[in-house]
N, C-alpha and C positions, 0 to 999 in steps of 0.2 A: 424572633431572636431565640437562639439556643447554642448552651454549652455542651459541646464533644468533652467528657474528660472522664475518668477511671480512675482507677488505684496509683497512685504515687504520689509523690511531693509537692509536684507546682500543681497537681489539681487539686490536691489537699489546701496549700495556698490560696488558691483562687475562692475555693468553696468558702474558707472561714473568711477571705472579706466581702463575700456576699454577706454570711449572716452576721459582721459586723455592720454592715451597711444596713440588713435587712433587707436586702432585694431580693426578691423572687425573680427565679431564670429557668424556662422547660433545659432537663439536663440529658443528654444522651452519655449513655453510659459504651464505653468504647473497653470489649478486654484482647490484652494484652495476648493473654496464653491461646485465646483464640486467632490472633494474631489480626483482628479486628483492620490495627492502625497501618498494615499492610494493604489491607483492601483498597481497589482502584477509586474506589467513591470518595475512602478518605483522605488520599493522597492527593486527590481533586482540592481539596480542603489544605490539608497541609503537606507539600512536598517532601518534609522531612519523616512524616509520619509520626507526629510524635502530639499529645495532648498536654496540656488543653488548647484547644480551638473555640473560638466566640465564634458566631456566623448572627450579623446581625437580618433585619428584617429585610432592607437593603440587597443583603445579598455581599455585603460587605464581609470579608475576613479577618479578624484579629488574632494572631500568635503570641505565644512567649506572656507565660505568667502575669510578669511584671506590668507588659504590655497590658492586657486586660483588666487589670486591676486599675489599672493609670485611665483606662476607657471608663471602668464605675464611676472613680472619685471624680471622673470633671463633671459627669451625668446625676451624680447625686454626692454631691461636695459634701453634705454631713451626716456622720460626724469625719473630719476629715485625719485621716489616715495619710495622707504623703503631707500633710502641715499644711499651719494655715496663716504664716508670712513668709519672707525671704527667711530667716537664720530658720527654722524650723523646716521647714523645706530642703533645706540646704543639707541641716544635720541629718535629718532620715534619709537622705540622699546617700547621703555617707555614710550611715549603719547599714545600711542595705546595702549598699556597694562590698561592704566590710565583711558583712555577711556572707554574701556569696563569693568572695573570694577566697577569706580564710577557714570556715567551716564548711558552709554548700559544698565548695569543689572540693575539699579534700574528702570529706564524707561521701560525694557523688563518685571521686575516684576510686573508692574502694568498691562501692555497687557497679561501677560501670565494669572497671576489669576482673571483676570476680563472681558476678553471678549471669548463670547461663542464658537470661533472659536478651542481655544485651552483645550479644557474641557475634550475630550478624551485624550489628550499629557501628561497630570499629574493630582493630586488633588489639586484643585483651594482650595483658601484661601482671599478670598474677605475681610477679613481683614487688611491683611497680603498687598492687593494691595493696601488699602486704606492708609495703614501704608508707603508704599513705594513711594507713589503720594504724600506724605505732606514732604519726604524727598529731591523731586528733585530739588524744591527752592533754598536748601542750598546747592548743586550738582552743579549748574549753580555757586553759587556765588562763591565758591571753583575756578572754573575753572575764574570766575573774577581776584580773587586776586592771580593766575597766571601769567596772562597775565598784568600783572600792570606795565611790563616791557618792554612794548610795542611794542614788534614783533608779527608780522602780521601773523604767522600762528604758529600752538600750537607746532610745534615743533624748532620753530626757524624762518629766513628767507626766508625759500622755504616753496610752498604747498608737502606736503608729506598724505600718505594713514591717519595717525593720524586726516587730517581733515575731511579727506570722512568719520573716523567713525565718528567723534565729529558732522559731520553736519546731520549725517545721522541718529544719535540721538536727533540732534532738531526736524526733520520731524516727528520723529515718536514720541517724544511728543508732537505735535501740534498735529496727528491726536488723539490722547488722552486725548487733553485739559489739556497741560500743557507748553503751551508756555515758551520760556525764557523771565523772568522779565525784564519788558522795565528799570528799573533802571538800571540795569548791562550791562553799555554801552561797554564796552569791550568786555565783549561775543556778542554782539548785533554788532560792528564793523566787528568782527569777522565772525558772522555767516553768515552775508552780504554778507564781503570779498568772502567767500567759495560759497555761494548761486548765486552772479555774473558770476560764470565761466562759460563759456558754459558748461562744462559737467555734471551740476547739472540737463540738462533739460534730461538729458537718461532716 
């Protein structure tokens, strides 16, 4: 078994719930500016060319973050990070879902159509990023008046995968220069909370 993954968000993901889990995985490290995820070997691997990629012992392939991480928690359920009845399940279901819909994507819109790296992967729209960077403001403040009920992690009582995205999406709007508004002290509580764990340092 080994993970293909690099510099960015979903192998950022991926990484802190290994060491929430504590699993040890051989990691190949894939760069980018070398354009590594172009090579014929890895495209063998993943047609889209993009990380992170699982290749199990098998010989088996697993894609897409989320995916992977859904492959850990059933291989080593504790401590369990997608929940561990129906409503708990259900709910990080839906903070993750939440997640990448209203922070991920607008956050990812602004790096996808505005920085050089992704220029070949689609037709950039630098206005369309700029349009999407004056949205993330009010993204944060949504996910404030959330949490105004003051549970300590966005799905409830426990940390679940819903914060690795949610935190994993401040990162990566800070390297874009869009920080979370120091007003919005609840996401700021929050992003702490997540940011303390030891597994944020993978």
């Amino acid at each position: 078994m080994q993970l293909y993954q690099g510099m960015g968000p979903n192998s950022y993901r991926v990484r802190i719930f290994l060491k929430e889990k504590a699993i040890e995985v051989p990691m190949v490290e894939i760069d980018f500016m070398k354009g590594e995820h172009k090579a014929p070997e890895f495209l063998k691997l993943n047609s889209l060319g993009q990380i992170p990629v699982l290749e199990l012992d098998d010989g088996t392939i697993i894609t897409e973050s989320v995916a992977i991480c859904r492959y850990f928690e059933e291989t080593h359920p504790e401590p369990p990070l997608f929940g561990s009845d129906a409503v708990s399940c259900a709910r990080i279901e839906m903070w993750n879902r939440r997640v990448e819909f209203e922070l991920f994507g607008t956050v990812g819109n602004v790096a996808l159509h505005s920085d050089a790296l992704f220029k070949d992967r689609l037709v950039q729209f630098p206005a369309f990023a700029e349009t999407e960077r004056q949205a993330v403001p009010r993204k944060w403040a949504w996910l404030d008046r959330e949490l105004a009920d003051g549970r300590p992690f966005l799905a409830g009582e426990n940390f679940s995968v819903a914060d690795i995205s949610g935190a994993v999406c401040g990162w990566l709007a800070e390297v874009f220069g869009m920080e979370i508004p120091a007003e919005l002290e609840r996401v700021q509580r929050w992003y702490e909370r997540v940011r303390s764990r030891p597994s944020w340092s993978a």
